[in-house]
C-alpha positions in Angstrom: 0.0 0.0 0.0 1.0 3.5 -1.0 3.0 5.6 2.1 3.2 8.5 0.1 2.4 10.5 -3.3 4.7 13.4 -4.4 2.6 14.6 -7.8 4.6 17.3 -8.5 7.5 14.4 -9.1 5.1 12.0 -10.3 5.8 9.1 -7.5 4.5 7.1 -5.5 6.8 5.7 -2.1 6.1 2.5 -0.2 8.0 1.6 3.2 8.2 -1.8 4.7 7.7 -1.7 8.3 10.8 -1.7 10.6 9.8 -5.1 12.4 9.2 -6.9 8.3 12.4 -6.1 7.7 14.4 -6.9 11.4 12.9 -10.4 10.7 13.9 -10.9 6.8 17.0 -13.4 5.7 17.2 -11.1 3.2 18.1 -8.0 5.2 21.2 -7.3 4.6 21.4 -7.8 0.8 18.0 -5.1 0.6 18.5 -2.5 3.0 20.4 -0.9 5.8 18.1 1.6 7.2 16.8 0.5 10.9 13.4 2.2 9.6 12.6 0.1 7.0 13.0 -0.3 3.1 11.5 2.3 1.0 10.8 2.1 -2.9 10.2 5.1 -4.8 8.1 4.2 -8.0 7.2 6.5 -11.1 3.7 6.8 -11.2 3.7 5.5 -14.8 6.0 2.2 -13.9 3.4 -0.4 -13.4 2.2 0.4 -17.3 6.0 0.0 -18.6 6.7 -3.3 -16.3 3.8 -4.8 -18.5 5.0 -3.4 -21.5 8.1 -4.9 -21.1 6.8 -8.1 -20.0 
């Protein structure tokens, strides 16, 4: 679920919660930040990932 929408940059950020990401394997190859992951996304990306697909 969307955290956050900048429209004047045209994306949209999600952020894993803190405690997801404490209990990941995967940790440590994805993120550093004791917060939590956060992926920045163009608000057209979805539509080129099926493009390309």
């Amino acid at each position: 679920m969307p955290r956050m929408r900048n429209v004047a940059r045209s994306l949209i950020g999600y952020r894993a919660n803190a405690g997801t990401c404490d209990t990941c394997e995967l940790r440590l190859d994805c993120t550093t930040s004791k917060t939590g992951r956060q992926i920045l996304r163009h608000f057209d990306e979805e539509y080129v990932d099926r493009v390309k697909g």
